[in-house]
N, C-alpha and C positions, 0 to 999 in steps of 0.2 A: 187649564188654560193651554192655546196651542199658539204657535207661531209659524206664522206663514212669511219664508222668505222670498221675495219678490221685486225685481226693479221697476217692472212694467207692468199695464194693467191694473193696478192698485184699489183704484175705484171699481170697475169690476170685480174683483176678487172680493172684496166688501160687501159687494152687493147682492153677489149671489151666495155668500156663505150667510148673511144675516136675513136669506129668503129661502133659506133651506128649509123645507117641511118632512124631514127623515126621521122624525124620532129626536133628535139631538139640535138642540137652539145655542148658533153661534150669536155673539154681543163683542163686537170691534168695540176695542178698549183704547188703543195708542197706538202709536208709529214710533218708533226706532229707528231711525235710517232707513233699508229695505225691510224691516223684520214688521210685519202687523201683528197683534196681538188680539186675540178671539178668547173671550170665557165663555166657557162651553158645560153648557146643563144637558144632561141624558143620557149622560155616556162617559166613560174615564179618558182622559188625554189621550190615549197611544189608538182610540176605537175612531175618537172623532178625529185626530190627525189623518187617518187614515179614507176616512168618509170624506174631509176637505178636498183632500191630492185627488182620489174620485170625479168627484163634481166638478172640480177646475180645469181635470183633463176633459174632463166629458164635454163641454163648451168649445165651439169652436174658434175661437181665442186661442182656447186655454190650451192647446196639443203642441204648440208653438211655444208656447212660456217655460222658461229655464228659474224653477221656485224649487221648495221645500215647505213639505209642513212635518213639524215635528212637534211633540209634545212640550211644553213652558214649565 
């Protein structure tokens, strides 16, 4: 499981980790405050955290968003 801290963009952040086709399939779990919550098949917490922070910067949204993914 990872967790993505985040104020803004929420819903994109969601939607492009749960359309990711890398090898590694994120499934939005819940919401804590800013923290989303992803269980993640294909990959151990610290490989897919880091695949997340990737793809969210890669978006041009995403280069602008002040987040964290970190392993759960």
């Amino acid at each position: 499981m990872i967790a993505v801290n985040v104020a803004m963009q929420q819903d994109k952040v969601i939607e492009l980790l749960e359309s990711l086709n890398e090898g590694v399939t994120f499934t939005y779990k819940e919401k804590k405050g800013i923290k989303l919550f992803f269980e993640v098949d294909g990959a151990d917490a610290e490989t897919a955290a880091k695949l997340a922070k990737e793809s969210i910067k890669a978006q041009p949204w995403g280069g602008v968003l002040f987040f964290q993914c970190t392993p759960a």
